[in-house]
C-alpha positions in Angstrom: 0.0 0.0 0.0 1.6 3.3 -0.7 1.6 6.1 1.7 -1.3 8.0 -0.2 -3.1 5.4 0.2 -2.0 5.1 3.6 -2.5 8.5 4.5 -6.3 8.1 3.0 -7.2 5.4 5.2 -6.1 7.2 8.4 -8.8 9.6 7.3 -11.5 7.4 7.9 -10.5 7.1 11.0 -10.8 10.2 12.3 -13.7 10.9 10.4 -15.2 8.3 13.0 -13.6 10.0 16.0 -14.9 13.6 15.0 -18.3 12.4 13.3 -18.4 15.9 11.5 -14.7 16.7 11.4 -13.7 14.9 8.4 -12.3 15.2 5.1 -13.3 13.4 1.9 -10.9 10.0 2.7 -9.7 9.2 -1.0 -10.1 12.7 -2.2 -9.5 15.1 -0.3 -5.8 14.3 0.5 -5.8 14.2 -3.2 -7.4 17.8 -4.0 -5.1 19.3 -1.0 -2.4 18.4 -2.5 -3.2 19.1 -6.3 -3.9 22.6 -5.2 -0.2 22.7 -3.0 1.0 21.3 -6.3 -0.6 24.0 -8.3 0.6 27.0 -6.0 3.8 25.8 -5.7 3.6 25.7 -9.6 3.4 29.2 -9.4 5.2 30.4 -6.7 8.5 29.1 -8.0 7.8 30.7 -11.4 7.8 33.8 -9.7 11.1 33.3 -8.3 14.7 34.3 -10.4 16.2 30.5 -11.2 19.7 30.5 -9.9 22.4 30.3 -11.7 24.2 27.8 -9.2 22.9 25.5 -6.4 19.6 23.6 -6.4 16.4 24.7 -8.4 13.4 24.3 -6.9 10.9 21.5 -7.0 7.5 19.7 -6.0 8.4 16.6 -4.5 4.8 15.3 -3.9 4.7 16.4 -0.4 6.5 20.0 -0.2 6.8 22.8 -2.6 11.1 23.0 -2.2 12.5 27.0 -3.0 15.7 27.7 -4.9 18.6 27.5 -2.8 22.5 27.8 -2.8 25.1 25.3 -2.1 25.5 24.5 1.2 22.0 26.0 2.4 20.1 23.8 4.6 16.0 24.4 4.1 13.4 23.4 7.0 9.9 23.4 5.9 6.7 23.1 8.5 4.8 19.6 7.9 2.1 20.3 5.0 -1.3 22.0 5.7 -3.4 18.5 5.0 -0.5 16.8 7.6 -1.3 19.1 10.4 -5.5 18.9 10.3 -4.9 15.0 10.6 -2.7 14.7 13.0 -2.4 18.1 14.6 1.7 17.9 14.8 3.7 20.9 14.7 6.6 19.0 13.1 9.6 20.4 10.3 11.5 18.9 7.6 15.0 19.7 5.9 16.9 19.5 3.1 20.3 20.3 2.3 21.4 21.6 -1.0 24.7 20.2 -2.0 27.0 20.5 -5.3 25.1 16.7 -6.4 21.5 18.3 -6.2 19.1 17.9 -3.1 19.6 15.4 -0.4 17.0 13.2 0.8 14.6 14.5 3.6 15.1 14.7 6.8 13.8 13.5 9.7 11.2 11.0 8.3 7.9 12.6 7.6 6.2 9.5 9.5 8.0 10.7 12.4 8.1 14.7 11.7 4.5 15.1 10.8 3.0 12.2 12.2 2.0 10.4 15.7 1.2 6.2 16.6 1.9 5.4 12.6 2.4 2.0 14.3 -0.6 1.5 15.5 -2.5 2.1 12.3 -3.7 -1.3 11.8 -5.4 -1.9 14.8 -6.6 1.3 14.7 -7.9 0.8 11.1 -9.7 -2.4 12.1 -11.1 -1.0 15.2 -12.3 2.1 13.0 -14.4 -0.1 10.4 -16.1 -2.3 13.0 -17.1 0.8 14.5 -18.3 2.6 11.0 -19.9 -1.4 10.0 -22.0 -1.4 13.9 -23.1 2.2 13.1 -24.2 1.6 10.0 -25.9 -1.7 11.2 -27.9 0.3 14.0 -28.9 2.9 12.2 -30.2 0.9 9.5 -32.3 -1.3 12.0 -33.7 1.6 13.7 -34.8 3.4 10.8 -36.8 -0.1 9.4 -38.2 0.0 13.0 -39.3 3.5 13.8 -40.8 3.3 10.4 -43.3 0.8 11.2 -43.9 1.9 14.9 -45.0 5.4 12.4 -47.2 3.5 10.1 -48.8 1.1 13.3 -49.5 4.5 15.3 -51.0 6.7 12.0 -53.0 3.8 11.3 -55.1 3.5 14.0 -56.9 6.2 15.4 -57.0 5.2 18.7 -53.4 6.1 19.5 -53.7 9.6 18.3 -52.9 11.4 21.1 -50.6 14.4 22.2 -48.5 11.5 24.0 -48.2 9.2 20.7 -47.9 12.6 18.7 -44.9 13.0 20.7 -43.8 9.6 20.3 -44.2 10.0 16.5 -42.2 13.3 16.4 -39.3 11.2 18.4 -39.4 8.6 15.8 -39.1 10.9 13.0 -36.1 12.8 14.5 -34.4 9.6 14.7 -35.3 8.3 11.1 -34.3 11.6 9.8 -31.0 11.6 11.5 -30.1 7.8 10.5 -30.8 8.8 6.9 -28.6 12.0 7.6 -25.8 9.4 8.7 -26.1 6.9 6.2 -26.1 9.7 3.2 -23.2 11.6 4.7 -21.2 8.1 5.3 -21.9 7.2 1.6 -21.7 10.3 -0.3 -18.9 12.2 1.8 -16.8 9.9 3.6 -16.5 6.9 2.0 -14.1 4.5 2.5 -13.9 3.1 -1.2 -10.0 3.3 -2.5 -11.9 2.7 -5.9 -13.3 6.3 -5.8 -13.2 8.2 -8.6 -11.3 11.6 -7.3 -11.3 13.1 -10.6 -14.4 15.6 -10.1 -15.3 17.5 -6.5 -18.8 17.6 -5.0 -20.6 20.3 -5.3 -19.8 22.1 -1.9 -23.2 23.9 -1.7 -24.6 20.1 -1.6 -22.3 18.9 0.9 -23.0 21.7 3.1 -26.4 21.0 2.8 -25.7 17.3 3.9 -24.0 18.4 7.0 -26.7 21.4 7.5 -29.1 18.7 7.5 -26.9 16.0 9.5 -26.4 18.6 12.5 -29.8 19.9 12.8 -31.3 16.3 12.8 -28.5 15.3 15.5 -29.9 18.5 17.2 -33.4 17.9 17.0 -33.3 13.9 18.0 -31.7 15.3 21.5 -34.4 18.0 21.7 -36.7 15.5 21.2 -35.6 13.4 24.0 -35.8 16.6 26.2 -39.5 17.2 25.3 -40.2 13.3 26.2 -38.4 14.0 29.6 -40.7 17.5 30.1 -44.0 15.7 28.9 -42.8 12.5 31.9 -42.5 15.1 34.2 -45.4 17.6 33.1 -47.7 14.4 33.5 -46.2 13.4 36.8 -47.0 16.4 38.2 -50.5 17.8 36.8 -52.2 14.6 35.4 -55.5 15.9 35.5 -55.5 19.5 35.4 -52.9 20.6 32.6 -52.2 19.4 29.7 -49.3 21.5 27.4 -50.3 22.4 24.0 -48.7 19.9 21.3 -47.2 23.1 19.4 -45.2 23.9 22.4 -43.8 21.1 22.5 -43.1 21.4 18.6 -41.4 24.7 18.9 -39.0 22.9 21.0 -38.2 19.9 19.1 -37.9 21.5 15.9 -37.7 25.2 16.5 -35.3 25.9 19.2 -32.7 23.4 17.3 -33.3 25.8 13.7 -32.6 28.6 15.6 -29.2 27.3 16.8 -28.5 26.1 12.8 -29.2 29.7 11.3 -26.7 30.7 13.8 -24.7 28.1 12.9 -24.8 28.6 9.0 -24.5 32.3 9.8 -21.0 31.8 11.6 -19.7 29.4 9.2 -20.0 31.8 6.5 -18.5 34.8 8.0 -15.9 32.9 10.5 -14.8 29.7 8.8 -16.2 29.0 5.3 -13.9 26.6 4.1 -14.3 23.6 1.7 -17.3 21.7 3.2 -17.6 23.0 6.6 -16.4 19.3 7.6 -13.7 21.3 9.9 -14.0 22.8 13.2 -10.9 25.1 13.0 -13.2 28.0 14.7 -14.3 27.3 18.0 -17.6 29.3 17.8 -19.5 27.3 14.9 -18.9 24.4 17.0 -20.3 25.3 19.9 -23.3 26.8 19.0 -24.3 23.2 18.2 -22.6 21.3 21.0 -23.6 23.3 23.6 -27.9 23.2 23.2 -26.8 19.4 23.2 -24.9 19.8 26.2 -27.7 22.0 27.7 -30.3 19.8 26.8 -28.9 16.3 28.3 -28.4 18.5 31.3 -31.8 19.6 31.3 -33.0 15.8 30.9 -30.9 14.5 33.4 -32.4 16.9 36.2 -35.6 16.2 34.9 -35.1 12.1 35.3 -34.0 13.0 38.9 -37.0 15.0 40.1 -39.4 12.2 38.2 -37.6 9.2 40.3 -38.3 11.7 43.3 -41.9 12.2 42.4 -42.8 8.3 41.5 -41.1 7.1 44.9 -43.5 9.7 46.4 -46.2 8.8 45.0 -45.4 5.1 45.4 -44.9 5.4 48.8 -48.5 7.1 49.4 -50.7 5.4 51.1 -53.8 6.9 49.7 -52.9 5.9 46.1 -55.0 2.9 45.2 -54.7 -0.6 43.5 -55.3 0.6 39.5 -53.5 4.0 40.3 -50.4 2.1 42.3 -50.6 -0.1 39.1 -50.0 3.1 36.9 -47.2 4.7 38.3 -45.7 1.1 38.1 -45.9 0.6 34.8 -45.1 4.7 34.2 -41.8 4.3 36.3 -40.9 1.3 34.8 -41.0 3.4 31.0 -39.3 6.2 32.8 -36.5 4.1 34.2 -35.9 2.4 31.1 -36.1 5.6 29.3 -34.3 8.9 30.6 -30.9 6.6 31.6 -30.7 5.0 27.8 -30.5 8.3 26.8 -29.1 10.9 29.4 -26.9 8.5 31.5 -24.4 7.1 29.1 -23.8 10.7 27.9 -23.7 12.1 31.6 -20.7 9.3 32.1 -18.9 11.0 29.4 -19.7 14.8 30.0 -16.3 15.7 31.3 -14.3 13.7 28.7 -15.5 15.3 25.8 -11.7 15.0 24.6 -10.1 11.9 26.6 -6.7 11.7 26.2 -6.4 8.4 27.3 -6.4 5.8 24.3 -8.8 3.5 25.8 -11.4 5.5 27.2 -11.4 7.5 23.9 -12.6 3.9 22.0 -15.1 3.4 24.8 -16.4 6.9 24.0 -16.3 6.2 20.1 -18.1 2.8 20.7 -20.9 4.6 23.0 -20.7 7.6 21.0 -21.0 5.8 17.2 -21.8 2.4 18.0 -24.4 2.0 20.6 -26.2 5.6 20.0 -26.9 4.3 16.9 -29.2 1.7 18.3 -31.0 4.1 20.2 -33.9 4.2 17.6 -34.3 0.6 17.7 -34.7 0.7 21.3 -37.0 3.5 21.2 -39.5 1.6 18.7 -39.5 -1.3 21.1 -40.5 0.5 24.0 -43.3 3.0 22.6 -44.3 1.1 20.1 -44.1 -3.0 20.1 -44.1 -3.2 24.5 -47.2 -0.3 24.2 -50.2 -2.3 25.5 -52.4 0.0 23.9 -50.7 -0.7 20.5 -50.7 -4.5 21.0 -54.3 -3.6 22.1 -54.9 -2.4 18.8 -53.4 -5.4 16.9 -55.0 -8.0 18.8 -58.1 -6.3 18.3 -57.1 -6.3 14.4 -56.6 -9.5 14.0 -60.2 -10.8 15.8 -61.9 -8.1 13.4 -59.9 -9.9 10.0 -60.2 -13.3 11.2 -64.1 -12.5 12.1 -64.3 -11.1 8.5 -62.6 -14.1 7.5 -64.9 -17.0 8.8 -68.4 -14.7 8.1 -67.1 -14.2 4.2 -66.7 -18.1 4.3 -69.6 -19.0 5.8 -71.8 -16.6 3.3 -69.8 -17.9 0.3 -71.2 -21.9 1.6 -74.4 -20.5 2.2 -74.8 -19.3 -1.2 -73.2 -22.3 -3.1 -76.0 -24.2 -1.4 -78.9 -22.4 -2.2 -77.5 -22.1 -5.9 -77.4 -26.5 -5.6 -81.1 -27.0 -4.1 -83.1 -24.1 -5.3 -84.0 -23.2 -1.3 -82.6 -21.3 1.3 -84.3 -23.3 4.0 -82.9 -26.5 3.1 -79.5 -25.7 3.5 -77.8 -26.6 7.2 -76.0 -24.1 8.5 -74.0 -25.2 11.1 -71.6 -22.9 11.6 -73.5 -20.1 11.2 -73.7 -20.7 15.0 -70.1 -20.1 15.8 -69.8 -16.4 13.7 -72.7 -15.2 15.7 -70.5 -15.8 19.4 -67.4 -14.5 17.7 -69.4 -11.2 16.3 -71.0 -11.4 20.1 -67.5 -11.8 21.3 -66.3 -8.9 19.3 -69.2 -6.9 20.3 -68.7 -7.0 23.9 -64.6 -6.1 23.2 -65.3 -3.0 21.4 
């Protein structure tokens, strides 16, 4: 493998540590260094050639200047060198009567850091990228149904399931987000064609879309958290207007991305806004996340509070005891899935230790990506009042079922005698209890 390619595959990599810090693997090593190529091109055509000592060259890496005999030149490690790896590192190269010498130090160890270890690192990179992809694909199939079971039936339309719905859609729309930027922008494929560029407007738009998603699917889990709590509180004298709850989800995070696009073009609009050079873009849209599991976390502690309370109270009653059960139970299984495992990692937002910075990537990339999956499994498939609803499906076909039967014998036998009273009937009996049976249900 050469040591473009080498180079290119690191990328990957740390496009999976910095999910939107990245560069285009394959490519955009390439373009970098076409365009150092290019300026170098024209910076030494704007220098006087000398008539003695060394001329100076593009050696694939660095753009070399003229220099005289016996003059040693030390060059800072290449632009493209420096985002990767973040090393402050120098070359040389000494002019002698015989031309340019080789360079020195070596660039793996000048401009680079663990090029050992970029194997293991490799491997551990791809199972990540393959479990991500894996999750986010089964959540999105999931949360799909769980929408088309809840819009199907009317009796689940409710501010709760409307809440539920808006949850589900925040997570399909930031799997699809994920999926399209993994495939479009930062594919691993060494086959890739490098010869064209993307247009940047539409990769911006991919990464617009990808944060505000990632944005809204936290915001979402907040207004699940407020609704617990609102519900908890006042059961049956408030109820919060589902547009308030909208603004929230959606609004607040649009807000923080016109902000965002807004700084980005004024502060740091550079290739495809995959880099977070500038602090400020950055954390306009880490910190509402940051805000927001905060937010949730207090929230999950004041609504264990209130449900021991009101477990504890002795005027609370069989059915209503029953109730909070079952409501602490969601709540428990709820808020820590998704405020916990990112409350672990609050302070080590950049762990320099190498093994809790794969344990973050793995919780971060791998297992979040789940969380959709999990989500359509407890609102959705463990929802009594959707298995309800299917249950009570199923009698209503299968009752369909055996009465279409039953009429299609009924009228092959009076089409064979002639009479309607000659023909025996006897199952006619057993649709009658299941219509009784179905009666009584509804």
């Amino acid at each position: 493998m050469s040591f473009t390619q080498r180079l290119a595959l690191l990328l990957l990599g740390f496009t999976l540590i910095h999910t939107v810090n990245g560069k285009f693997p394959h490519c955009q090593l390439t373009w970098e260094m076409q365009k150092a190529q290019r300026d170098c091109k024209t910076q030494l055509q704007q220098q006087t050639p000398a008539g003695t000592g060394c001329r100076g060259r593009w050696d694939s890496v660095l753009c070399w200047p003229n220099a005289a005999v016996n003059e040693v030149v030390t060059l800072p490690c290449p632009t493209p060198f420096l985002h990767l790896f973040g090393k402050n590192g120098h070359l040389s190269r000494n002019c002698t009567e015989q031309g340019w010498s080789d360079v020195y130090p070596v660039i793996e160890f000048a401009c680079m850091s663990n090029f050992t270890d970029v194997p293991n690192e490799l491997v551990f990179y791809r199972v990540v990228k393959i479990l991500s992809t894996l999750g986010h694909s089964l959540s999105f199939i999931t949360l799909l149904t769980s929408t088309i079971i809840i819009c199907l039936f009317r009796r689940l339309h409710c501010t709760r399931n409307y809440i539920h719905l808006n949850l589900f859609v925040s997570f399909m729309l930031r799997a699809v987000t994920v999926l399209t930027k993994d495939t479009l922008l930062f594919s691993d494929d060494e086959n890739t064609d490098c010869g064209t560029k993307p247009s940047l407007v539409g990769c911006k738009a991919i990464l617009v879309f990808f944060n505000y998603f990632i944005m809204a699917n936290f915001f979402w889990l907040l207004v699940e958290g407020l609704y617990l709590h609102t519900l908890l509180l006042v059961i049956h004298n408030y109820s919060t207007h589902l547009s308030i709850y909208m603004l929230i989800g959606w609004g607040i995070p649009f807000i923080f991305m016109v902000a965002w696009i807004i700084c980005r073009i004024n502060l740091e609009d550079t290739w495809c806004w995959e880099m977070n050079d500038n602090p400020i873009p950055d954390r306009l849209v880490n910190w509402p996340i940051m805000a927001s599991l905060i937010v949730n976390f207090i929230l999950f502690i004041s609504i264990i509070r209130i449900l021991v309370q009101k477990l504890r109270c002795t005027d609370v009653g069989g059915n209503e005891q029953s109730q909070y059960s079952r409501l602490a139970k969601s709540t428990l299984l709820l808020i820590p899935l998704f405020g916990v495992n990112y409350m672990v990692f609050f302070y080590q937002m950049d762990p320099t230790d190498n093994m809790m910075k794969n344990i973050k990537i793995i919780f971060d990339l791998g297992l979040a990506s789940f969380q959709g999956l999990i989500v359509a499994v407890l609102y959705c498939y463990l929802n009594s009042e959707v298995q309800s609803e299917l249950r009570r499906t199923w009698r209503s076909l299968s009752l369909k079922r055996y009465v279409g039967r039953d009429y299609k014998l009924h009228a092959m036998s009076v089409g064979r005698n002639g009479t309607e009273n000659s023909v025996q009937f006897p199952r006619n009996s057993r649709a009658q209890s299941i219509l009784q049976t179905e009666t009584t249900l509804l």
